[in-house]
Short mmCIF file of the C-alpha atoms (twelve columns), coordinates in Angstrom:
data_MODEL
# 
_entry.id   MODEL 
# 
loop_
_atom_site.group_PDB 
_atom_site.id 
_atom_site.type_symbol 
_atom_site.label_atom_id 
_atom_site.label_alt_id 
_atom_site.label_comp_id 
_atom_site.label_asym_id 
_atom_site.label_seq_id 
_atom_site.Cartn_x 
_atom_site.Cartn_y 
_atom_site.Cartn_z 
_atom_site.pdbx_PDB_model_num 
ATOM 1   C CA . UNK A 1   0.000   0.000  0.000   1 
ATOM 2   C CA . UNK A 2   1.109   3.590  -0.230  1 
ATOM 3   C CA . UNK A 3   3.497   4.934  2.459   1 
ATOM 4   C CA . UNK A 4   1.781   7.848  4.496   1 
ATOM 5   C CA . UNK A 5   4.549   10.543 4.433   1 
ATOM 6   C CA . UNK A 6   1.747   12.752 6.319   1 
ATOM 7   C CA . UNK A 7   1.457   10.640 8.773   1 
ATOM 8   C CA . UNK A 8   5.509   10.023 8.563   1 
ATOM 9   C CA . UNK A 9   6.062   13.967 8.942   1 
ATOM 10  C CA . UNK A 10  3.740   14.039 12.049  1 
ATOM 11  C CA . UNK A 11  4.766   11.182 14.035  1 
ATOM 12  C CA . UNK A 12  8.520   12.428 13.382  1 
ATOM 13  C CA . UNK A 13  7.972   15.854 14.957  1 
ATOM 14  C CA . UNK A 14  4.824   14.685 17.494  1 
ATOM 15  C CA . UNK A 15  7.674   14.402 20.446  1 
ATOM 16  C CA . UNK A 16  9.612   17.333 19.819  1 
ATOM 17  C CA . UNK A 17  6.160   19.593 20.680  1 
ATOM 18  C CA . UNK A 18  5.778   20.945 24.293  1 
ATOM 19  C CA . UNK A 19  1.770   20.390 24.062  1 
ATOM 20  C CA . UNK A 20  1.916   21.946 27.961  1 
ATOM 21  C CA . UNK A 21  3.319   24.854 27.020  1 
ATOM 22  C CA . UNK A 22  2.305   25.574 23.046  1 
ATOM 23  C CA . UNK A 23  -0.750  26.713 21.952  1 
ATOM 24  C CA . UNK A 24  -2.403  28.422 19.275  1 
ATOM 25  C CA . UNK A 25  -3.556  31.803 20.200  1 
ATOM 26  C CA . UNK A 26  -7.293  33.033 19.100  1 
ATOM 27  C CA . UNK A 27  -8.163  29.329 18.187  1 
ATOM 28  C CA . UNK A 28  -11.513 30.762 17.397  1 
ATOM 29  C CA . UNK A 29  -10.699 32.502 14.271  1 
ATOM 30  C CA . UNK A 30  -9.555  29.164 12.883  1 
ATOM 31  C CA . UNK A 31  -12.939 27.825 13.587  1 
ATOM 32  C CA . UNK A 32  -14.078 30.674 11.742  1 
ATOM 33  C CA . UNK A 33  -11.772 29.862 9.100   1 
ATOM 34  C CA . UNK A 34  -12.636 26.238 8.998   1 
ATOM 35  C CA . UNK A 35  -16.622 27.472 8.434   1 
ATOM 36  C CA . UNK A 36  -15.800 29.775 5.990   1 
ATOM 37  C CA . UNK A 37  -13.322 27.252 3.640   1 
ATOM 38  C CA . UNK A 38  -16.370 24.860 4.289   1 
ATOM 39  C CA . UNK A 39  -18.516 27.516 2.407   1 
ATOM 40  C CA . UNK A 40  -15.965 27.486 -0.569  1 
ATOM 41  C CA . UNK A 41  -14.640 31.195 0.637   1 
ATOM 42  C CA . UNK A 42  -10.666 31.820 0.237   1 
ATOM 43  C CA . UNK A 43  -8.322  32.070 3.557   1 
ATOM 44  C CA . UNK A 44  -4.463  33.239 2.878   1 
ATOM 45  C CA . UNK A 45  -2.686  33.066 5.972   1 
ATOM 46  C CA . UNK A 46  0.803   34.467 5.805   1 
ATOM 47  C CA . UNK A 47  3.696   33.763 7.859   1 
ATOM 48  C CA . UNK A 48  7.464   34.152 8.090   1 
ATOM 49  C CA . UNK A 49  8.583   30.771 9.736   1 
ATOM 50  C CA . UNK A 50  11.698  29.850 10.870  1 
ATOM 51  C CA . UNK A 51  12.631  25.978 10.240  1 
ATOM 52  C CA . UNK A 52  11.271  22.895 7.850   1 
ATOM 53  C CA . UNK A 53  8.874   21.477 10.552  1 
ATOM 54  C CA . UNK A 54  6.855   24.699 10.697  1 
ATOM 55  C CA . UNK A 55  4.368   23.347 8.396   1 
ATOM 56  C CA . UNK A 56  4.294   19.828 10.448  1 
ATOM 57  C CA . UNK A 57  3.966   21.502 13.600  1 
ATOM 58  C CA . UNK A 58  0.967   24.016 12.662  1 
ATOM 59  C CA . UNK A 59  -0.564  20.607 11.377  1 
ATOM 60  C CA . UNK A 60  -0.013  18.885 15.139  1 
ATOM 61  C CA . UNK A 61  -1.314  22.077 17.135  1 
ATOM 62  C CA . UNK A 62  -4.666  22.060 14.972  1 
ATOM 63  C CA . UNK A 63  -5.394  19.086 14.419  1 
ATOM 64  C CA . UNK A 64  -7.789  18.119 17.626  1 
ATOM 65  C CA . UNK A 65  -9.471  21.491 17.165  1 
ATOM 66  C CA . UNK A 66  -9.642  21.890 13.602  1 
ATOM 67  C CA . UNK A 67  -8.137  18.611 11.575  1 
ATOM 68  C CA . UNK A 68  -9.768  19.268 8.381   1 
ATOM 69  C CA . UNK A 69  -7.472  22.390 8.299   1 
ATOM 70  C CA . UNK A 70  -4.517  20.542 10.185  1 
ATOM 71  C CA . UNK A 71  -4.394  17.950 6.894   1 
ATOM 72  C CA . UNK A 72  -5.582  20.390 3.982   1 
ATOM 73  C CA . UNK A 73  -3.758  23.887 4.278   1 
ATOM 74  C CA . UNK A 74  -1.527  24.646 1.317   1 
ATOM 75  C CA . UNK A 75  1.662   25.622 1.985   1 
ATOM 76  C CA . UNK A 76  3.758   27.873 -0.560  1 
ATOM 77  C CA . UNK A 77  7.868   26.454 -0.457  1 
ATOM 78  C CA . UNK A 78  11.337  27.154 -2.463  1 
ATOM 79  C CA . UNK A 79  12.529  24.232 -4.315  1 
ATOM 80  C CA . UNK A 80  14.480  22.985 -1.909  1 
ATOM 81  C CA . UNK A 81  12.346  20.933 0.172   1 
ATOM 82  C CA . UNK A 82  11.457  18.847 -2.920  1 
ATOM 83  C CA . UNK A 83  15.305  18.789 -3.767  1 
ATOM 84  C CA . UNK A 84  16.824  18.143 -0.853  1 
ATOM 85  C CA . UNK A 85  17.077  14.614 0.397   1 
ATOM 86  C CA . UNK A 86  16.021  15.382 4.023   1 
ATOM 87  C CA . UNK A 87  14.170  17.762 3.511   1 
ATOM 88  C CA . UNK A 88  12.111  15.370 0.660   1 
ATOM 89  C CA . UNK A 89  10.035  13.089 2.735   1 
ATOM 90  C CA . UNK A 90  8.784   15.917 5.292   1 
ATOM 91  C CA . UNK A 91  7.415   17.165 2.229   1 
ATOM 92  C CA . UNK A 92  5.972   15.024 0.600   1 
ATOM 93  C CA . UNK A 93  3.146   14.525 2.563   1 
ATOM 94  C CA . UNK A 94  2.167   18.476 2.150   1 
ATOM 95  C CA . UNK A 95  0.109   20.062 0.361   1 
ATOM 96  C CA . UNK A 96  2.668   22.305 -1.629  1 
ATOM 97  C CA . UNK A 97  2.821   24.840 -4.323  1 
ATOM 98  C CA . UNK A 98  6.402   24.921 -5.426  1 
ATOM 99  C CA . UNK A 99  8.173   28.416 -5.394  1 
ATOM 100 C CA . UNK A 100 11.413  28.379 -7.532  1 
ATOM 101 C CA . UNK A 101 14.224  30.981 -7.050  1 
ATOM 102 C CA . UNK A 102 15.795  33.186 -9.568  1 
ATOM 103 C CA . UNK A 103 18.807  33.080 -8.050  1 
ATOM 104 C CA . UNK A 104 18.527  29.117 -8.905  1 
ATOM 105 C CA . UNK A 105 17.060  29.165 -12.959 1 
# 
């Protein structure tokens, strides 16, 4: 059968998470997002992250409150983490529109 790299990506960073002390702040206005993305309406959320397990650790922190957004955001990403051998299978199991440099054509 298929390998689950989702699944892969999420069990991988599951133990690195402090659930105690991490949260996601205004958890309502994801519900509201969920509702609205239910309706067929657009969300763009924009952030500036900082490492390759952002995306799989936005994915653990929403999925008991909101898992249909945990498992279907779209994330935009440089080439590299379909290039890049460790970076590969984390990605994989993302939802991804592919971003290529300039600086790399």
């Amino acid at each position: 059968e298929p390998f689950d790299y989702y699944m892969f990506g999420q069990n991988y960073i599951r133990p690195l998470v402090d659930y105690r002390n991490s949260y996601v702040g205004n958890i309502s206005i994801f519900q509201d997002m969920e509702q609205k993305l239910q309706q067929g309406h657009n969300v763009v959320l924009m952030s500036n992250h900082q490492t390759e397990a952002d995306p799989a650790i936005i994915a653990l922190l929403l999925e008991r409150s909101n898992p249909w957004i945990s498992e279907n955001i779209v994330y935009v990403a440089g080439d590299r983490v379909v290039t890049d051998p460790l970076c590969k299978p984390f990605s994989m199991g993302r939802n991804l529109i592919c971003v290529y440099s300039k600086k790399h054509m």
